[in-house]
C-alpha positions in Angstrom: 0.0 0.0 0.0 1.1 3.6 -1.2 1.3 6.1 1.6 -1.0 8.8 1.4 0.6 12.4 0.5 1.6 14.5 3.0 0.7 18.5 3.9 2.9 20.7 5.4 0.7 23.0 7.5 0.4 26.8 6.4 1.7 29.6 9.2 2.0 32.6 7.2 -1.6 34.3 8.1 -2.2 37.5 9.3 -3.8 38.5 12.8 -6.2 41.0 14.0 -4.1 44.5 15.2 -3.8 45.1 18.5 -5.7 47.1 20.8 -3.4 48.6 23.7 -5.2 48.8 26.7 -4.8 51.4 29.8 -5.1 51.5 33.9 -2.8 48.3 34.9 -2.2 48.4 38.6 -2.9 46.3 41.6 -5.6 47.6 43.4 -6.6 47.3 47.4 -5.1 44.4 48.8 -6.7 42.8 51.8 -5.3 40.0 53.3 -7.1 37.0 54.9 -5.7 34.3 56.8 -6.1 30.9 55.1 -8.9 29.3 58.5 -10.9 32.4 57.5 -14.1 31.8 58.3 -15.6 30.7 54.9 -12.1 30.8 53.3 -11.4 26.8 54.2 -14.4 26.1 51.9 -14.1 23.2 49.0 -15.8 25.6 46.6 -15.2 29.6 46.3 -17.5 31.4 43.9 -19.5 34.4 43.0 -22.8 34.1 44.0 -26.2 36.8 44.5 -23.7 39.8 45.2 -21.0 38.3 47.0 -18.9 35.1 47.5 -20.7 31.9 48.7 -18.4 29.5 49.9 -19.7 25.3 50.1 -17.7 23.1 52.0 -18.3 19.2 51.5 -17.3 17.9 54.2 -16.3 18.9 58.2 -12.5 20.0 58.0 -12.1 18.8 61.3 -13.4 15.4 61.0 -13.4 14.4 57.2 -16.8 13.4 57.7 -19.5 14.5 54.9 -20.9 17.7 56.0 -23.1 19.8 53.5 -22.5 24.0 54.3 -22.3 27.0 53.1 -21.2 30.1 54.2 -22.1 34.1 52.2 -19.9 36.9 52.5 -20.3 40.3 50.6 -16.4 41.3 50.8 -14.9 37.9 52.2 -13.6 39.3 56.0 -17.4 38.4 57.9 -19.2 35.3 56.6 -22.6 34.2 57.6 -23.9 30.6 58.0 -26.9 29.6 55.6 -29.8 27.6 55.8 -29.0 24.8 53.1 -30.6 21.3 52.3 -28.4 18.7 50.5 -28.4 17.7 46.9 -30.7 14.6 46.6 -28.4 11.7 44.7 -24.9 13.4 45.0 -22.5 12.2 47.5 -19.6 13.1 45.6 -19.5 16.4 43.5 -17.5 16.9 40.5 -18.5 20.5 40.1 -20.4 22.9 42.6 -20.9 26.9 41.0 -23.1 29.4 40.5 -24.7 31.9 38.0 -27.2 34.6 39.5 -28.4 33.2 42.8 -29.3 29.8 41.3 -26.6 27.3 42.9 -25.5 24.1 41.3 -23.5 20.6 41.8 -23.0 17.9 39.5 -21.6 14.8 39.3 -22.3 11.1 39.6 -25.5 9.6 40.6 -24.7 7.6 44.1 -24.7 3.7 43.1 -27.4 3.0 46.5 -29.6 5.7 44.4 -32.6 3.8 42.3 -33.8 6.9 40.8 -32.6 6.1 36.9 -31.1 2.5 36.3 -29.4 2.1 33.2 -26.3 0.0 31.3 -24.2 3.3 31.4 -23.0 6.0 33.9 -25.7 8.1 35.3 -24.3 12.1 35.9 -26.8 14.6 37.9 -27.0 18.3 37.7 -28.9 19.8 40.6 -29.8 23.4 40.9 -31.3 25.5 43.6 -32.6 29.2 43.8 -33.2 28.9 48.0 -30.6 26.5 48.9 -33.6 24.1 50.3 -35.6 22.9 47.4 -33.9 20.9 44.2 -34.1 20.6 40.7 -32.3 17.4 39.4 -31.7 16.7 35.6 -30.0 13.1 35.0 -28.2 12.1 32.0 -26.7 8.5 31.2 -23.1 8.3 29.7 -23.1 5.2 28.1 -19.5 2.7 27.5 -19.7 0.2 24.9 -18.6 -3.4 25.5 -15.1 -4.4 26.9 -14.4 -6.7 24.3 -14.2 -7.1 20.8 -12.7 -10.1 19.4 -9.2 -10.3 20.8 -9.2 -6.4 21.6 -9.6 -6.2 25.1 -9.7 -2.8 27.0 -10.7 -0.8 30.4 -13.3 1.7 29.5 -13.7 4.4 32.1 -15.3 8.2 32.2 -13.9 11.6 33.5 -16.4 14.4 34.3 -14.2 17.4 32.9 -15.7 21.0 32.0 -18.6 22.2 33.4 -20.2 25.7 32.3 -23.2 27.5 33.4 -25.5 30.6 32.5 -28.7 31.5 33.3 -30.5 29.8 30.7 -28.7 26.6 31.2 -25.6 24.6 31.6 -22.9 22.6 29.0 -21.3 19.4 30.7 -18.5 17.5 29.5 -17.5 13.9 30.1 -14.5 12.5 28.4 -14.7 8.6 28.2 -10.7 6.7 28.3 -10.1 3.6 26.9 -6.6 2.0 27.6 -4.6 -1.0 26.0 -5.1 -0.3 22.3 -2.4 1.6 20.0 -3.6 2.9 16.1 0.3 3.1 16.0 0.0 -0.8 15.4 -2.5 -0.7 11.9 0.0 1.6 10.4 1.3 -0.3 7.6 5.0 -1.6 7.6 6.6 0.9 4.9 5.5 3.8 7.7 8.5 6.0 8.7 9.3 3.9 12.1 10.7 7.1 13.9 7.3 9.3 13.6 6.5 6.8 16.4 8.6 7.6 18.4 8.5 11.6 18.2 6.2 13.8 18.4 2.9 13.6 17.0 -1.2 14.1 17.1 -3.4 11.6 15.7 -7.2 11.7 15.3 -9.8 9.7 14.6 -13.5 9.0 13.2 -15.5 6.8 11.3 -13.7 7.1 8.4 -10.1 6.7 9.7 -6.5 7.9 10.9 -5.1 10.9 10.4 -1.6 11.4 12.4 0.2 15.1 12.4 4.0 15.5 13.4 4.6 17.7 15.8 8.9 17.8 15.6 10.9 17.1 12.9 11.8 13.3 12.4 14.5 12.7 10.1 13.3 14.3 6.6 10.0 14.5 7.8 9.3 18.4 9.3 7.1 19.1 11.5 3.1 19.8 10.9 3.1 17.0 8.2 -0.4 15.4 7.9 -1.0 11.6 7.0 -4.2 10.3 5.9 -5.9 6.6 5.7 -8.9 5.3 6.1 -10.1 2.2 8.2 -9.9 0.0 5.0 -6.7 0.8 4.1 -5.4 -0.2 7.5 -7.2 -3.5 7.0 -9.1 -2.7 10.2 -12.6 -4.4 10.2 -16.0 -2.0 11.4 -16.4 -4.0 14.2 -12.9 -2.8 15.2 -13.1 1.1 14.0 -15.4 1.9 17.6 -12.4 0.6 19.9 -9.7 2.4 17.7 -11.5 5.9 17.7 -12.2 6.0 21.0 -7.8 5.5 21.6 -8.2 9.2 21.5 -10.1 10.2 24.1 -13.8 11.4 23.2 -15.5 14.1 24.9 -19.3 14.1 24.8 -21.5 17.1 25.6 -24.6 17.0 26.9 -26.2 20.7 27.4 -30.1 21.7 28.9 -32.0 24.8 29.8 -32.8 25.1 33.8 -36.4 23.9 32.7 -35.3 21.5 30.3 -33.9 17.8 29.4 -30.8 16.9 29.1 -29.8 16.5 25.4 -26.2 15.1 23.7 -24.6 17.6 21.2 -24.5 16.1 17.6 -20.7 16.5 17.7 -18.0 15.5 20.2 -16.2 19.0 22.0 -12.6 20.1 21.0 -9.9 19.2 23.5 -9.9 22.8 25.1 -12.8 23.8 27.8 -15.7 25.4 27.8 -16.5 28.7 29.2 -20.2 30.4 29.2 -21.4 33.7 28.5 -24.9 35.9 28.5 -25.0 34.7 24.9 -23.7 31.0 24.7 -21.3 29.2 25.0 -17.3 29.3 23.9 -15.0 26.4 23.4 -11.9 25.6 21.7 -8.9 23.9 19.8 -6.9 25.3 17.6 -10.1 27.9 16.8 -13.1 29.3 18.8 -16.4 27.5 18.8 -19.7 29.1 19.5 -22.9 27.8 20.5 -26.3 29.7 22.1 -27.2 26.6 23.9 -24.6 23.8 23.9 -26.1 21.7 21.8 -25.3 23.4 18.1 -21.8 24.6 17.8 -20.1 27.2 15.1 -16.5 27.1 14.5 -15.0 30.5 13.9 -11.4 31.6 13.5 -8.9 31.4 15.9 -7.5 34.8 17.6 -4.2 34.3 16.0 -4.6 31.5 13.2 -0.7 30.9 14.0 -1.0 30.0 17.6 -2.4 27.9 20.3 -5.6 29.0 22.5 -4.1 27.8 26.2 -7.1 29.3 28.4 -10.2 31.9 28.2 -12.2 33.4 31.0 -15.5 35.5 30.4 -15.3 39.1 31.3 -18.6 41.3 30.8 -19.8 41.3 26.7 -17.1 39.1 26.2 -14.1 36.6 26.6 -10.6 37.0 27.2 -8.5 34.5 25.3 -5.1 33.6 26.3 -3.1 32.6 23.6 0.7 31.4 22.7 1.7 32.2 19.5 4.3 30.3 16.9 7.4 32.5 19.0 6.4 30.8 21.8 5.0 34.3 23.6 1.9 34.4 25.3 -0.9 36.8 23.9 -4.3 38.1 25.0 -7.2 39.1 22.8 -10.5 40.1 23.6 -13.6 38.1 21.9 -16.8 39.9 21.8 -20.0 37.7 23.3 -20.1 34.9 20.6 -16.2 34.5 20.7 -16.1 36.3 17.7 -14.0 39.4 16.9 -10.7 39.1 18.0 -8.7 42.1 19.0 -4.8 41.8 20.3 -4.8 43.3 23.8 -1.2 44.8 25.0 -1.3 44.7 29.1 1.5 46.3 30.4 2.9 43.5 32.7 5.7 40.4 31.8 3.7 37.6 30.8 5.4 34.5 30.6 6.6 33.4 26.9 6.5 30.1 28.1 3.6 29.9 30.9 0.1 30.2 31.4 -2.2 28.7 33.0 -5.5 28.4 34.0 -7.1 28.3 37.5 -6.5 24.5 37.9 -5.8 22.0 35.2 -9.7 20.6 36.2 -11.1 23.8 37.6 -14.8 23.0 39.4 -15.9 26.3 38.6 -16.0 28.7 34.9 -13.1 30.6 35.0 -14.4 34.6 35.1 -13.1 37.6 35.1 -9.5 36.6 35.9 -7.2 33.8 35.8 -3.9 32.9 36.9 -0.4 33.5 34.5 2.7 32.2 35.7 6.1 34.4 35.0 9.8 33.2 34.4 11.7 34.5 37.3 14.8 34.3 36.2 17.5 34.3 33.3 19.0 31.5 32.2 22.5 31.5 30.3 22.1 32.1 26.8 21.4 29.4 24.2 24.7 30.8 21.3 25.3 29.0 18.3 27.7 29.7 15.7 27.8 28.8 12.1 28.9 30.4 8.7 30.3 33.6 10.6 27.0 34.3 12.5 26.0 34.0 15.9 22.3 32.7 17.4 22.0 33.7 20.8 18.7 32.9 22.3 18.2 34.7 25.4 14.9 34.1 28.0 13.2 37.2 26.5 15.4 38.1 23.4 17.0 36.1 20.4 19.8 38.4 18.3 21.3 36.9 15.2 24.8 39.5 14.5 27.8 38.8 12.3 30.5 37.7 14.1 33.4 39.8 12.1 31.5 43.0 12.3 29.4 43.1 15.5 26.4 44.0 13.3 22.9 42.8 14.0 20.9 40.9 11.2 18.2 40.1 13.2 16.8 41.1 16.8 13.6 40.4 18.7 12.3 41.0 22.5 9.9 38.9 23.6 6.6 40.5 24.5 7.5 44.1 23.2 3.7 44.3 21.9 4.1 44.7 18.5 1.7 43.7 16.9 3.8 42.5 13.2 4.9 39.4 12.4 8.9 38.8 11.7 9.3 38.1 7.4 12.9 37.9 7.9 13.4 34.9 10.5 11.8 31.9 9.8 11.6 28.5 12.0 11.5 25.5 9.7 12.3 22.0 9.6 15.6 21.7 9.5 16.9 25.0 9.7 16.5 28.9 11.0 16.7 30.9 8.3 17.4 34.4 8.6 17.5 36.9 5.4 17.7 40.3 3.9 14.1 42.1 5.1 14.7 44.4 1.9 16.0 42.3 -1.2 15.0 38.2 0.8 18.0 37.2 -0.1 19.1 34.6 2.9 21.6 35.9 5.1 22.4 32.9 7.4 20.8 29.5 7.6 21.3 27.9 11.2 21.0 23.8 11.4 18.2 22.8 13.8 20.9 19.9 14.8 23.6 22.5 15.8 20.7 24.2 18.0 19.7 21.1 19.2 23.3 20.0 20.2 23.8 23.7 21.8 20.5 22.8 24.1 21.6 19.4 25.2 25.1 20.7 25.9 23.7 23.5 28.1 23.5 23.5 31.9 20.2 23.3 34.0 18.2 26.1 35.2 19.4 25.4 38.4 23.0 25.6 37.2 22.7 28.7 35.0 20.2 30.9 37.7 21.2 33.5 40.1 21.3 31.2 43.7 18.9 33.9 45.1 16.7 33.2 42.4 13.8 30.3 42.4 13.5 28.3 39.6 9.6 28.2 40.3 8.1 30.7 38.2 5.9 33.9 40.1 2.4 33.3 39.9 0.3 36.7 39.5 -3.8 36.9 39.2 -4.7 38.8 36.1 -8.2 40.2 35.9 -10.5 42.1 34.4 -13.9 43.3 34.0 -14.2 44.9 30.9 -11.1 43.5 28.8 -10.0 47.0 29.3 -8.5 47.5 32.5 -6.3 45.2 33.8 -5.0 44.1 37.5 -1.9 41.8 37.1 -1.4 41.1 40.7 1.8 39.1 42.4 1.0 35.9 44.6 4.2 36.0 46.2 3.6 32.7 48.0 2.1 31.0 45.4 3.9 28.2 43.4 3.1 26.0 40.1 1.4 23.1 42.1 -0.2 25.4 44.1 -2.2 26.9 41.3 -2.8 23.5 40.0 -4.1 21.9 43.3 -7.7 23.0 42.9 -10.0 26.2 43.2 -7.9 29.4 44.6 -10.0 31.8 42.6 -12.9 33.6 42.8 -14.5 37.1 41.7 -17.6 39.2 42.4 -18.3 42.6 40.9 -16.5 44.1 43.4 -13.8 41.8 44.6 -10.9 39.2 42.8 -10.3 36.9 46.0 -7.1 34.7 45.4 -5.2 32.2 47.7 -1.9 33.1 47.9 0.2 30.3 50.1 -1.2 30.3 53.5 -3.6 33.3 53.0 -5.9 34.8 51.2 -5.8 38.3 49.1 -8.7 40.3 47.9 -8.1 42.9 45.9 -10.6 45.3 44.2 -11.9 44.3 40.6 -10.9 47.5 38.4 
């Protein structure tokens, strides 16, 4: 069998100018201590006009105890009258929108209230905190076996997003001990297995993209085949497409059923709006009610969305783009509209992240960006008189004989071009004349490579008083326009990951910041 023709994928697109935004300060910080009344909650998040907080379970004893706890600015909390959710021992995801609250998650096994072959999931919603509205859905897993393909099927709840005409639940179902890598046929480059790659899958068949250079091969080339060609049988084709992981949606209004979306969601989340519903891969999806999804563009058809959070009339869409920097641009209700906006603080070139790599609650008006505290030694490499030195916020290209620089770029400057005149390829940098093209210096990826291997650690190359832990710093906003980028001196990487440390209100951006908490006011 032939192998299919490959693509090489297309970076040279424009992006949407930038918008420079104003007013970037921190703004009226308040510290908590971490036992804060309230503050030890298992949940944090806006709710009425001020932060509810729900705790699970006693902190004293571990034992199951339903309670919540209201606070208007966080420092004096108030006890509420609250009735548990019928069918929910074990919540997934507990928010809010309005003053409606709501947990999901799985249906308690002892619960006889829907039987089915699948996985039962519950929403329940509440306006008073006594009286609940349950909405049951069944995930179902097809059979463990077919033929001699044996496997573990097995479902992870994962993002959950709510307005006030409904909610958008997704459930990602794993299945483990079967390898597409396997049905490629023999004549298949061997070493695209073992690098870096994407594959995905449907009824039809395969389609694997490189991700790094292999050999001849560059990266973002696209093979193609279909089931047949793989000599893979239909009954087979269900166990091999569900390798990748698929993530089902299943969306209803407050009044309504539950319904399954026509289409599996993207492998980004899923954040929720007065208008919809946004989502996202390597583009924005829209939908009004999470059931019927648009694809639109992506912010910057060059880059990779990393996280989004909704701010009022809008999202906020964090982005990193083919330089490795990371870039913010506003979205308009729908996720539509992209302008670049220019905040006047160091975001990372290499970090961002969300509130929590499974975050129980819709990220909103803020989320956390993690900044590169220190410089490393410079990455130099020399070839055909010229010299690559890669710095952490700079690369300069200069002629070694003359001093003179061909090329030089800060990371994160806010400008809003793209570089014609420095290109990342394959095999090779390639640096040329931004007047005439004519190529000034081409730089082997393998001598780069060999520089990176031969360079020291972080640890080795940082200044001793230096972390290697990157700062962590909130970054909110109300309006997309003004900005707080706040620093969470105490706050590390696994910190940030470890669960909910992040809530706002109109007023307030409450973040947990080591052992305490900081409010500061919402600008």
């Amino acid at each position: 069998m032939d192998l299919p023709s490959t693509t090489t994928l297309d970076t040279d697109r424009e992006v949407p100018a930038p918008t420079v935004t104003t007013d970037v300060d921190a703004f009226g910080e308040v510290r908590f201590p971490v036992d804060t009344f309230g503050l030890n909650a298992t949940w944090l998040m806006e709710w009425s006009d001020g932060f509810l907080a729900v705790h699970w379970r006693n902190e004293a004893t571990g034992a199951p105890e339903f309670a919540v706890q209201f606070s208007v600015d966080a420092a004096t909390w108030e006890p509420l009258p609250v009735s548990q959710p019928p069918g929910i021992s074990n919540p997934v995801h507990v928010t809010a929108v309005g003053e409606r609250l709501v947990v999901a998650g799985r249906l308690d096994e002892s619960s006889t209230e829907t039987v089915g072959s699948g996985e039962v999931l519950r929403v329940a919603s509440s306006t008073d905190l006594e009286s609940w509205t349950t909405q049951d859905f069944e995930v179902t897993l097809p059979a463990t076996e077919s033929g001699d393909l044996a496997f573990i099927p097995f479902l992870t709840p994962r993002s959950f997003a709510v307005n006030a005409d409904g909610w958008v639940f997704e459930i990602q179902r794993f299945f483990s001990n079967l390898d597409p890598l396997e049905y490629l046929p023999a004549e298949f480059p061997e070493d695209i297995g073992r690098g870096g790659y994407l594959l995905r899958s449907d009824d039809v068949g395969l389609q694997l993209t490189t991700t790094v250079p292999s050999g001849d091969i560059p990266a973002g080339t696209i093979y193609t085949f279909t089931w047949e060609e793989l000599d893979v049988t239909p009954e087979q084709v269900p166990y091999l497409t569900e390798e990748i992981p698929a993530v089902e949606t299943w969306a209803a209004r407050w009044d309504g059923q539950p319904v399954r979306a026509d289409t599996d969601a993207p492998t980004g989340g899923t954040v929720a709006s007065a208008d919809g519903f946004i989502r996202w891969d390597h583009r924005i999806h829209f939908s009004p009610d999470g059931l019927t999804w648009t694809p639109d563009s992506a912010p910057d058809p060059t880059g990779a969305i990393q996280d989004a959070f909704a701010i009022d009339n809008g999202f906020i869409a964090i982005v990193a783009n083919q330089y490795g920097e990371t870039e913010l641009y506003r979205l308009d209700s729908t996720g539509a509209n992209p302008e670049r906006v220019i905040v006047d603080a160091p975001i990372s070139p290499s970090l961002a992240l969300g509130s929590g790599l499974f975050p129980s609650t819709p990220l909103e008006r803020a989320t956390f960006l993690g900044l590169g505290r220190h410089d490393l030694a410079p990455l130099v490499v020399e070839v055909d008189g010229y010299r690559l030195i890669e710095a952490t916020r700079t690369v300069t290209v200069v002629e070694i004989d003359t001093g003179d620089t061909v090329y030089f770029r800060r990371f994160n400057e806010g400008s809003p071009t793209r570089d014609t005149n420095f290109a990342f390829t394959g095999d090779a940098i390639i640096v040329t004349d931004p007047v005439t093209g004519d190529t000034i210096v081409e730089i082997p990826q393998a001598l780069r490579q060999e520089a990176i291997n031969d360079a020291s650690s972080p640890a080795d190359t940082a200044d001793e008083s230096e972390p290697t832990e990157p700062d962590i710093i909130v970054l909110a906003t109300r309006d997309g326009v003004n900005f707080l980028t706040a620093p969470l001196p105490n706050a590390g990487v696994d910190t940030v990951q470890g669960g909910d440390l992040l809530a706002t209100t109109d007023a307030y951006v409450l973040a947990r910041s080591g052992d305490e908490w900081i409010r500061y006011d919402l600008p």
